[in-house]
N, C-alpha and C positions, 0 to 999 in steps of 0.2 A: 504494500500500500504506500508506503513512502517512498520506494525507490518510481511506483505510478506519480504520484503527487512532485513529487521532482521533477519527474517529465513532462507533466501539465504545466508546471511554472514556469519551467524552461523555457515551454514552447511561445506560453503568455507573453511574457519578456522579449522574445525574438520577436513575436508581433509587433507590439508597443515600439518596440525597436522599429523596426521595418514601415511602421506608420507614421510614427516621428518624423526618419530620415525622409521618406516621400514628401510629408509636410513640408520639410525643410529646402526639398531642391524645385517644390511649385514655381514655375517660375511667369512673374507677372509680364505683363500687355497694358502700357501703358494708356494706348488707345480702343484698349477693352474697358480699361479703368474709366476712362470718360463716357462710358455707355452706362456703368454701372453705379453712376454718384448719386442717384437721385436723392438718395435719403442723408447723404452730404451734405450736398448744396445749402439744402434749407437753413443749415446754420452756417456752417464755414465758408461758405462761397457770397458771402454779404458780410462787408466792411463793419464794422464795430457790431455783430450783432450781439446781443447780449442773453445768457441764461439766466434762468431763475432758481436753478435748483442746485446744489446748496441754498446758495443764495448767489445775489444779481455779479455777475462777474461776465466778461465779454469770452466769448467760444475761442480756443487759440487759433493761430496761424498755424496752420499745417502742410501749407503749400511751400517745398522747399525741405521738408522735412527730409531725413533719411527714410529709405522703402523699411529697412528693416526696423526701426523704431514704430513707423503707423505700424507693422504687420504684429510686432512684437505687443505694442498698444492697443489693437483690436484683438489679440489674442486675450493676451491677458481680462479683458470686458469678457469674450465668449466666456471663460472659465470659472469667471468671478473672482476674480485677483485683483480686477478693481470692478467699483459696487452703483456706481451711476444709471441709473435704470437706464433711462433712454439711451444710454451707450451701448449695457449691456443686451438691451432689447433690439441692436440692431445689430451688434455684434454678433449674437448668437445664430441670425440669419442667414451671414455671409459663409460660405463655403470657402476651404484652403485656399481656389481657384482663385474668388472673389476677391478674398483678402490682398492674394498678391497682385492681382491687378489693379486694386485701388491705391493700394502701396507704391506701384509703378509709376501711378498717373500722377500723387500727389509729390511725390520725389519731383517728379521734372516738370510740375505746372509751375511756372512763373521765374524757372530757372533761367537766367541769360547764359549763355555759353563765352568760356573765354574769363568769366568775372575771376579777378582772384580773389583768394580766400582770405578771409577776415583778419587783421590785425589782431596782436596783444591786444585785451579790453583796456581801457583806460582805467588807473587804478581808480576803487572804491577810496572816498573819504571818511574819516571818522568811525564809527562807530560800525558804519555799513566795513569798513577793511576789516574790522576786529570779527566780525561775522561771517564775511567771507573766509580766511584765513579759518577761523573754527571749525566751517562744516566743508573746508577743502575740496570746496566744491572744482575749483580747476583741475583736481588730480583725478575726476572723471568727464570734466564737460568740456577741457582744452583750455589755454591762456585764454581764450577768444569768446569761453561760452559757445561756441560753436561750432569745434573740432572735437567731439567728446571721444573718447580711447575703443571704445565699442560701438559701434554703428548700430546696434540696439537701443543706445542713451540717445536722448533727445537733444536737438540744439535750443536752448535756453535765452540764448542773447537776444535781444529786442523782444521777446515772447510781450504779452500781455499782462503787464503785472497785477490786476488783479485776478487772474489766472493762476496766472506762477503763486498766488497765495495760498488761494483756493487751494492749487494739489499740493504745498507742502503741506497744509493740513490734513488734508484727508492722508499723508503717512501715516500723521500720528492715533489714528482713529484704526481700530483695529476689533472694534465691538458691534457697531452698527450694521444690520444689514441693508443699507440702501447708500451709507457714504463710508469711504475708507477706500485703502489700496494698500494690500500685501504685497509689500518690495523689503525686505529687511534690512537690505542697504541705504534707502530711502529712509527704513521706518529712524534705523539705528541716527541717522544725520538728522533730520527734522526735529525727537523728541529733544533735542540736546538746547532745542530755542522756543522760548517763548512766543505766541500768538505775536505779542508786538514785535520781536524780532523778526519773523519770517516776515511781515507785512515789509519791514525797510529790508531787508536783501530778496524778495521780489520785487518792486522798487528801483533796487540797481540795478539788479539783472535784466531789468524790462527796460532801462533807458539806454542801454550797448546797442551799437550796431548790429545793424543784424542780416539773417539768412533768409528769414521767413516773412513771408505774407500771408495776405489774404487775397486772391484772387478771385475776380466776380465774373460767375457767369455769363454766359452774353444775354440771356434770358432774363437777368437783372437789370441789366445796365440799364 
């Protein structure tokens, strides 16, 4: 029976294996991705729009993002690893295929070709350096905020800073099922600051140069 039950998990494992790796080599269609935004658009393909839920903070920039950060990001919503309904409820929709070709489209929407890459950020002052320096945020997001060391990490620079507040909170939130985000990397750097803290280094982080936009539909315009 055990040496059965061995060969069941085994086999389990090789699956899990074997469906993962598939997962991982989907490979996106940037111009499938533009067929497929509908449920996009409504927020992030319109200049300041704003959500309600936590509470009122503006949708981020996501055009310009890394592919593997969105893919990484709508995964994490399908699984519940982060707890936003309306993410998770569309997250849960898209299929591996899907994901990667939304990942595709939103990587190169609004991308110019030839742009170099972002400067050293210009240092924080006061209070904001003593924060940055704390939660060492350059030694995953780049000098730049914009080069982060994993192409799964977000680029942060000019992001939306009452955004960038929003999600540092919801790190530290790990009880609630409807807000939080299971990152333990995240969770471990967030709890180390206070609500008023993470407000001024989103703040900084949101006044940097930056990568990302918002790009509007032509349906908007």
């Amino acid at each position: 029976m055990n040496k059965l039950f061995s060969t069941v998990a085994a086999a389990l494992v090789a699956c899990v294996t074997l469906v993962s790796a598939h997962a991982q080599e989907v490979a996106g269609d940037a111009k499938a991705g533009a067929k497929k935004n509908a449920m996009c658009i409504g927020c992030h393909g319109i200049v300041g729009y704003q959500a309600s839920f936590p509470e009122i903070h503006k949708v981020p920039k996501i055009s310009g993002q890394s592919a593997k950060y969105i893919a990484s990001s709508l995964n994490a919503y399908k699984k519940g690893e982060r707890k936003h309904p309306t993410m998770r409820g569309i997250a849960a929709s898209l299929t591996d295929q899907d994901i990667a070709d939304l990942s595709a489209y939103y990587a190169a929407s609004g991308v110019v070709e030839g742009t170099s890459a972002l400067a050293a950020a210009p240092a924080a002052a006061g209070h904001a350096a003593e924060l940055v320096a704390k939660g060492n945020c350059t030694s995953c997001h780049g000098a730049s905020f914009s080069a982060p060391i994993d192409p799964s990490y977000p680029r942060i620079a000019g992001q939306h800073d009452d955004y960038l507040f929003v999600a540092l909170k919801s790190y530290k939130n790990d009880s609630s099922a409807q807000v939080g985000r299971a990152n333990a990397i995240m969770a471990g750097v967030a709890k180390q600051f206070s609500n008023a803290e993470l407000k001024e280094l989103a703040a900084y982080v949101g006044s940097l140069p930056s990568d990302l936009k918002t790009v509007p539909e032509s349906r908007f315009r």
